[in-house]
VOGU-184339 format. One record per atom (N, C-alpha, C): residue number from 0; residue in one letter; atom name; x, y, z. Coordinates in pm, whole numbers, always signed. Example, Ala and Ser with C-alpha at 12.3 -4.5 7.8 and 13.67 -1.06 7.14 Angstrom:
2
> 0/A/N/+1319/-569/+780
> 0/A/CA/+1230/-450/+780
> 0/A/C/+1320/-330/+780
> 1/S/N/+1285/-225/+708
> 1/S/CA/+1367/-106/+714
> 1/S/C/+1290/+3/+787
# end
This chain:
72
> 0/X/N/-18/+1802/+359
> 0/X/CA/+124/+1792/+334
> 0/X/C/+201/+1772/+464
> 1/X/N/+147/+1826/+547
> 1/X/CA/+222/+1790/+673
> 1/X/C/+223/+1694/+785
> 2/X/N/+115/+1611/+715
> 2/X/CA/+82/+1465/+738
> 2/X/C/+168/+1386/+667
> 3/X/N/+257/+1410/+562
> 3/X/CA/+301/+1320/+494
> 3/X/C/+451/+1361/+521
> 4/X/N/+476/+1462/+563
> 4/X/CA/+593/+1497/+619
> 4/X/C/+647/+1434/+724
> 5/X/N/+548/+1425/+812
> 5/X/CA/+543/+1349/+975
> 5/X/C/+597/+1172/+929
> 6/X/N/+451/+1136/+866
> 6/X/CA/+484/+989/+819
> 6/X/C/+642/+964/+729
> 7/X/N/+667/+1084/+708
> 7/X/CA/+798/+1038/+619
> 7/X/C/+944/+1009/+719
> 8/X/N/+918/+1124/+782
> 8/X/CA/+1007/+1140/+927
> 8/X/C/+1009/+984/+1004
> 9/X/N/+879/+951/+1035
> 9/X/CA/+898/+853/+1123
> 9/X/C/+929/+689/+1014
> 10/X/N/+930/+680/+890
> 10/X/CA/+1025/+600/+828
> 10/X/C/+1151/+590/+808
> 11/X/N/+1175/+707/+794
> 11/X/CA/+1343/+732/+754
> 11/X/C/+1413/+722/+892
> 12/X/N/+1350/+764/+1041
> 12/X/CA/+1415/+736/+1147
> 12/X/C/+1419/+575/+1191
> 13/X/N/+1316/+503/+1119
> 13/X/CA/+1312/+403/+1137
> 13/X/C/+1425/+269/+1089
> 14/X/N/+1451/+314/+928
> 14/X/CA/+1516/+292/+860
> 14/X/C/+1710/+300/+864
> 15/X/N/+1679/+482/+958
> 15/X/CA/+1813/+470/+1019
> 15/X/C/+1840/+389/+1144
> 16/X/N/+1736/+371/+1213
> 16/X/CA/+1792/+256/+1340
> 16/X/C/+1819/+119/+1274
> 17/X/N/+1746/+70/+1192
> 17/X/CA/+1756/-95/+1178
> 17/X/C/+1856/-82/+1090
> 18/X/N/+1954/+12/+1006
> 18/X/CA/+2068/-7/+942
> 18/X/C/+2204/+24/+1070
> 19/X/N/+2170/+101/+1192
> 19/X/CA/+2280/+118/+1282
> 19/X/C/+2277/-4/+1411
> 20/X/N/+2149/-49/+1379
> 20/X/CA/+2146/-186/+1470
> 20/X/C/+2234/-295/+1402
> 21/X/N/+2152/-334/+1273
> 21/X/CA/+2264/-398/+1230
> 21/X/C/+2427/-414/+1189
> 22/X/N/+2466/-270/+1200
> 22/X/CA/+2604/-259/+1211
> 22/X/C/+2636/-271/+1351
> 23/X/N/+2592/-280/+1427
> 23/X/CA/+2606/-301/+1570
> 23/X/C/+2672/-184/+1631
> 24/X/N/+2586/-73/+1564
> 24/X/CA/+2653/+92/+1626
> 24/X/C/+2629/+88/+1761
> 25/X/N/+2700/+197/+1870
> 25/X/CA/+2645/+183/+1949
> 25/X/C/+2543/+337/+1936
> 26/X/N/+2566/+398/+1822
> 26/X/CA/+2488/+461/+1847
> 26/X/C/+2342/+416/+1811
> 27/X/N/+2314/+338/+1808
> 27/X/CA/+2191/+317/+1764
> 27/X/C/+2074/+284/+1876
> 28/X/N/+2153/+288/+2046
> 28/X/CA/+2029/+308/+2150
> 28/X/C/+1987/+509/+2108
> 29/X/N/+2061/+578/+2078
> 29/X/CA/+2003/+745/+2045
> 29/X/C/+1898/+743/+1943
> 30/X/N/+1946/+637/+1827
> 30/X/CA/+1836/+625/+1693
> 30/X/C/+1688/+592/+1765
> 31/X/N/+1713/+461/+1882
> 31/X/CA/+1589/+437/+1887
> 31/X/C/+1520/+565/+1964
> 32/X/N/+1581/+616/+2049
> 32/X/CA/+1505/+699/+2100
> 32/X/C/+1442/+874/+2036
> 33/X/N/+1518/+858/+1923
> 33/X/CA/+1499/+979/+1837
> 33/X/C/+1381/+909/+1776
> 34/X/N/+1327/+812/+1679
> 34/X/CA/+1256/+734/+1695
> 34/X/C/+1115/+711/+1725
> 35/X/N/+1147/+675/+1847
> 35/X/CA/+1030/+693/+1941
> 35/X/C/+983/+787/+1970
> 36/X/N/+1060/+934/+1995
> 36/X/CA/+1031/+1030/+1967
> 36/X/C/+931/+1097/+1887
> 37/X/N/+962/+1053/+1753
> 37/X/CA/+877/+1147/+1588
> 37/X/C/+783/+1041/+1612
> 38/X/N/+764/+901/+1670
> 38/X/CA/+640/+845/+1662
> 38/X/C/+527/+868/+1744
> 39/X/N/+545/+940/+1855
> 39/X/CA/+508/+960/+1971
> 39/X/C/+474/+1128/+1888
> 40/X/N/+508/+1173/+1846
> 40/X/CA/+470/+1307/+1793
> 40/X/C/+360/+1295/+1669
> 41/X/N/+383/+1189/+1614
> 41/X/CA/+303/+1200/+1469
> 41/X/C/+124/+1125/+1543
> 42/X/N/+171/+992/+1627
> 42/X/CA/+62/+961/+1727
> 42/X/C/+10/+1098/+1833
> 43/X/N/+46/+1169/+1874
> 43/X/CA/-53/+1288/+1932
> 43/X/C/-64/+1380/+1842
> 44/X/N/-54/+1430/+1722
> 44/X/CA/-73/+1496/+1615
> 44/X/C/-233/+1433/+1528
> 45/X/N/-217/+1297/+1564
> 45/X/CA/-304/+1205/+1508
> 45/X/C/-264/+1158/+1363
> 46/X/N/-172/+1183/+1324
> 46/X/CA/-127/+1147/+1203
> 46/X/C/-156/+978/+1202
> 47/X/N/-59/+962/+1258
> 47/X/CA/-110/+790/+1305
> 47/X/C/-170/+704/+1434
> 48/X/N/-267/+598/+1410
> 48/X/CA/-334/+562/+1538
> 48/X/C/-243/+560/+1693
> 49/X/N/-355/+557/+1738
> 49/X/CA/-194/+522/+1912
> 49/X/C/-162/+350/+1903
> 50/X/N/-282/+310/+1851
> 50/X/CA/-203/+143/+1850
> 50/X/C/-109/+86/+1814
> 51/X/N/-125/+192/+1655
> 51/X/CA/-19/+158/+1548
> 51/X/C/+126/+207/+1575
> 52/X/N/+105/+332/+1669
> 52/X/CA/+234/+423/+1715
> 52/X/C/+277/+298/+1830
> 53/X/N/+198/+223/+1960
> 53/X/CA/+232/+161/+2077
> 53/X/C/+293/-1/+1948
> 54/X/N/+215/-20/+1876
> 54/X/CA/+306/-124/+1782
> 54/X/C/+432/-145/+1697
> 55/X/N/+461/-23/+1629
> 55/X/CA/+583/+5/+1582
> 55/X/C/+673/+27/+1711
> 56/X/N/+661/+102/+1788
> 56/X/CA/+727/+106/+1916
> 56/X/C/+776/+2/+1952
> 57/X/N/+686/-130/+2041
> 57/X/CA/+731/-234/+2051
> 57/X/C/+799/-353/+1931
> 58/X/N/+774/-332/+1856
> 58/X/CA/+848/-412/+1741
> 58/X/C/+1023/-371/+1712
> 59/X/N/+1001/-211/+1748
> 59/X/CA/+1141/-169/+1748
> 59/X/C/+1272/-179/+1881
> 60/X/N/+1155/-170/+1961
> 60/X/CA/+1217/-247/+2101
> 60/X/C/+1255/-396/+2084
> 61/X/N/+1173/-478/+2060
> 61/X/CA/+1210/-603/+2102
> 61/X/C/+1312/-619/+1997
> 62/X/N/+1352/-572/+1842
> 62/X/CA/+1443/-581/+1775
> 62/X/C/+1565/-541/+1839
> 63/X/N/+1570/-458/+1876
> 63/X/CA/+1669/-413/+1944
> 63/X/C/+1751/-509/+2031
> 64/X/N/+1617/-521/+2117
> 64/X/CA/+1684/-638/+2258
> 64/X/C/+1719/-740/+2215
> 65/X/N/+1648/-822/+2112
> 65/X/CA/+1713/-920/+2064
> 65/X/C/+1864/-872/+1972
> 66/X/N/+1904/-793/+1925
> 66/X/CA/+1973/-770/+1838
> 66/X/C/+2142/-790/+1972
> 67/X/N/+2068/-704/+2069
> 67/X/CA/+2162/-684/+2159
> 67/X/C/+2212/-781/+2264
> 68/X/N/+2099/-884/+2259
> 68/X/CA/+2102/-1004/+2313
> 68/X/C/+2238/-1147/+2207
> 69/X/N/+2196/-1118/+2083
> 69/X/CA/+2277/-1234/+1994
> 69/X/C/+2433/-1175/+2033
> 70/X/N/+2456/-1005/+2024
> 70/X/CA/+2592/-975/+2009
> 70/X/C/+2628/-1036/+2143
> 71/X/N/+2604/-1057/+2259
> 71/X/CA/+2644/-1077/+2366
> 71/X/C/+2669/-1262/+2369
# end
């Protein structure tokens, strides 16, 4: 159960960045790093691989940069 707790955490934080990116919050550099955070926790927990944790990671980065790149 507390494997599925973890994995749930790190969707719903996920879910809240790419809805505050696209509103062009600014809070949404804190989302990513809250984020990165529960993924980086559920990856040394072992819940999920480190690849899969270093992949979601970068996918959420480069969204970002690009996101932050068009507003400009």
């Amino acid at each position: 159960m507390r494997n599925k707790a973890a994995k749930s955490a790190v969707r719903t934080s996920v879910k809240k960045f790419i809805t505050l990116v696209q509103k062009k919050d600014p809070e949404s550099e804190v989302a990513l790093k809250d984020m990165i955070k529960k993924i980086d926790t559920a990856s040394r927990k072992g819940i999920i691989k480190k690849n899969a944790a270093a992949r979601k990671k970068s996918r959420m980065q480069r969204f970002y940069n690009n996101s932050a790149k068009a507003a400009q």
